[in-house]
N, C-alpha and C positions, 0 to 999 in steps of 0.2 A: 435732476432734483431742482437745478435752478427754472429750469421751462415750465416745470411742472408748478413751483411756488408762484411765477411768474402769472401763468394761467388762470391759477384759483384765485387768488387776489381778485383779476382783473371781473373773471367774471365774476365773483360775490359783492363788486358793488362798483360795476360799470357803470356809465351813463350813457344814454341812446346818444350818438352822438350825430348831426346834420351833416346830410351827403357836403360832400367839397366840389363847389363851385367854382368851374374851371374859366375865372375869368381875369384879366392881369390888373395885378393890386397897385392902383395909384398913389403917386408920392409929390408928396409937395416939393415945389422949386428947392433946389439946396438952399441954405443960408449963406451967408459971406462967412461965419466962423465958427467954429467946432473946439472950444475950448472946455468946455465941462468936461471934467474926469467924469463922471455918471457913476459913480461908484455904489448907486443904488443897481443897475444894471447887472453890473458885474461879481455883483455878491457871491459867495461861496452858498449852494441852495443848501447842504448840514454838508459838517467835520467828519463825518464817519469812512475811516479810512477802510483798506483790504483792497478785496478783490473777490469774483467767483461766486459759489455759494454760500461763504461763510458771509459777503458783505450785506448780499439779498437778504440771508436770513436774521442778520442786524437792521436792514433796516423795514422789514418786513413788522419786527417785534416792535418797531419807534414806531409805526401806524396801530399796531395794537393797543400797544399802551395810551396814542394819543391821536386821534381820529385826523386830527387839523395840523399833524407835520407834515405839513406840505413839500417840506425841502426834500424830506425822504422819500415822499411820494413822486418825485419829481426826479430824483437819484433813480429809483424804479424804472420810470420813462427812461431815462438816456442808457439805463444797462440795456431794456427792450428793445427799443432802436436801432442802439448799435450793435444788436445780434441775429437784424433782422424781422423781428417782431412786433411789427408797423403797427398794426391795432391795440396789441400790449401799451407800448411805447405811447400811442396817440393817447388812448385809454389815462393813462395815469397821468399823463398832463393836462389833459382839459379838467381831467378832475380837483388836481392842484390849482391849477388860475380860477377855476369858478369858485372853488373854496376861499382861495384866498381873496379874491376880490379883489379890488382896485384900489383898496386903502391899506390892504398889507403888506406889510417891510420887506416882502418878498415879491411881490407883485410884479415890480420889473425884473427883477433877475430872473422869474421864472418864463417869463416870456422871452428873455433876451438868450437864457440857454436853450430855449424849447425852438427857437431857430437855429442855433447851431447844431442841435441836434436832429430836424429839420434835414439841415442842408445837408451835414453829414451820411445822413441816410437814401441821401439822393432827392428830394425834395424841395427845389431851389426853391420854388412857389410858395409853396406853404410856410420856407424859412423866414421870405418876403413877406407875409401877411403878417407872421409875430413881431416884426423887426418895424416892419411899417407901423404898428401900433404904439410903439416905442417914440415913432418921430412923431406921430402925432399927437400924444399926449401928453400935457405936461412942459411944453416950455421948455426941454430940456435937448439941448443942443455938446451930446456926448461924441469925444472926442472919439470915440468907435464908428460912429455912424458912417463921415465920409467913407473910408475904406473900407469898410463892411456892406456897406450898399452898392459900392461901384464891384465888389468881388460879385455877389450873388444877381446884381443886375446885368452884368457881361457873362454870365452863365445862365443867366434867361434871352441872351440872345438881345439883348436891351441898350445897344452898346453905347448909341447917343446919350443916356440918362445914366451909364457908366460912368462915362468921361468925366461927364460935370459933377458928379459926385466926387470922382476923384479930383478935380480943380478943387474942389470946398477944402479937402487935405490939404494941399498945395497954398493955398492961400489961408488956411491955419499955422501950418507950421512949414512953413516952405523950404528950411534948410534939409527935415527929415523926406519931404515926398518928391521934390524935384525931380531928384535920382537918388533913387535908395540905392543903397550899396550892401543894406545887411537886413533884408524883412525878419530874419530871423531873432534878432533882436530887438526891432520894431515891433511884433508882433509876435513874442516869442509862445502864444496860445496854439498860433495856426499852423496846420500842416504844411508841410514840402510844395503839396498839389496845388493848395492855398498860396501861398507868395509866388507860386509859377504865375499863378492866372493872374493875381495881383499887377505881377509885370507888364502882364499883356497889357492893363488897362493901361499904366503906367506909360507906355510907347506909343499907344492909342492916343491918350491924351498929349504928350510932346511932337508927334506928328499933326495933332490939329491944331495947334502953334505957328505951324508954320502955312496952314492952310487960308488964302483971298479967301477975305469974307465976302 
C-alpha cells in the first residue's frame, strides 16, 4: 500500500527532472570558525509522527489539503529514499525546494536534510551538491558544516579537503574535536557507520600535524 501511495503521488505531479551531472561540486576554502548553531538548517521539516502506512497516508492527506506543505512533502522524500525509491524519494524533493524557494522558512532545512538523505541512500555526491549550497549561501557559518563536510568529503575519496574541513572543527571548538572520546554524544543524529568514518578523518587529520611541511 505504502509503494503503491508512494508511486501515484509521484507520478501525478512529478517534475521532469535534469539528468545528474557527474562532475565534483566545488567548496570554498573552510572558514577559521564555525560557530553558528544554523538552526534554520536543522529544522524539524513537519511534527507528524508514526511510522509505515499509517504515517504516508497522514502525510499524503497534509499535501491534499495544502498543495505547498513542503515539509510533508519532503517527509515523503526521505520515507522513498530510505526504502530504496531513488526517483520517488528525488521526485518529492526537488518538488519541495522549488516550491518552497529560497525565501521560505524551510528552505534550508530542506536542503540540508535532502543530503542526509542523500548520503544515506548511498549518494555521497549529490549529498555534496545540497550541502554545498548551504555553505555557499547566505553568510552562514553552521556549526554542522566542518564535520559534515569532512564525513561526506573522505567518502568521495576527497581526503586532502576532508582534513581541513575537519581542522575548521578543531579550531572552532577544540576541546570537543581534538580527540573525541564520545561522537555519539557529539553527534548524537548520526549513525555508528557515520562516527566510524568521522574517526578516520579525525587520525588523518592528527597525523598531518606531525607531517615537514
Amino acid at each position: 500500500m505504502k509503494t503503491l501511495k508512494l508511486r501515484t503521488l509521484a507520478l501525478a505531479g512529478s517534475l521532469l527532472l535534469s539528468p545528474l551531472v557527474l562532475q565534483a561540486q566545488t567548496l570554498p576554502t573552510p572558514a577559521e570558525f564555525y560557530f553558528d548553531e544554523d538552526r534554520a538548517a536543522q529544522r524539524v521539516l513537519d511534527n507528524q509522527r508514526g511510522e509505515g502506512d499509517a504515517l504516508v497516508s497522514r502525510l499524503l492527506r497534509s499535501i491534499e489539503r495544502d498543495p505547498r506543505a513542503w515539509g510533508a512533502m519532503a517527509r515523503l522524500g526521505d520515507i522513498a529514499l530510505s526504502s530504496g525509491r531513488q526517483e520517488v524519494g528525488r521526485d518529492f524533493y526537488a518538488r519541495a525546494i522549488a516550491g518552497a524557494g529560497d525565501r521560505h522558512g524551510l528552505s534550508r532545512s530542506l536542503r540540508w536534510h535532502y543530503g542526509w538523505a542523500l548520503y544515506r541512500a548511498g549518494d555521497a555526491e549529490a549529498a555534496l551538491e545540497q550541502w554545498a549550497e548551504l555553505v555557499a549561501v547566505g553568510g552562514v557559518r553552521g556549526q554542522w558544516m566542518p564535520p559534515t563536510l569532512a564525513l561526506v568529503l573522505w567518502k568521495l575519496d576527497r581526503k586532502p579537503e576532508a582534513i581541513q574541513w575537519y581542522a575548521a572543527a578543531v579550531r572552532t571548538e577544540p576541546d570537543q574535536w581534538t580527540s573525541p572520546t564520545d561522537l555519539s554524544a557529539l553527534l548524537p543524529q548520526w549513525r555508528a557507520e557515520e562516527h566510524a568514518t568521522l574517526l578516520e578523518v579525525q587520525r588523518a587529520w592528527a597525523q598531518s600535524l606531525s607531517k615537514p611541511f
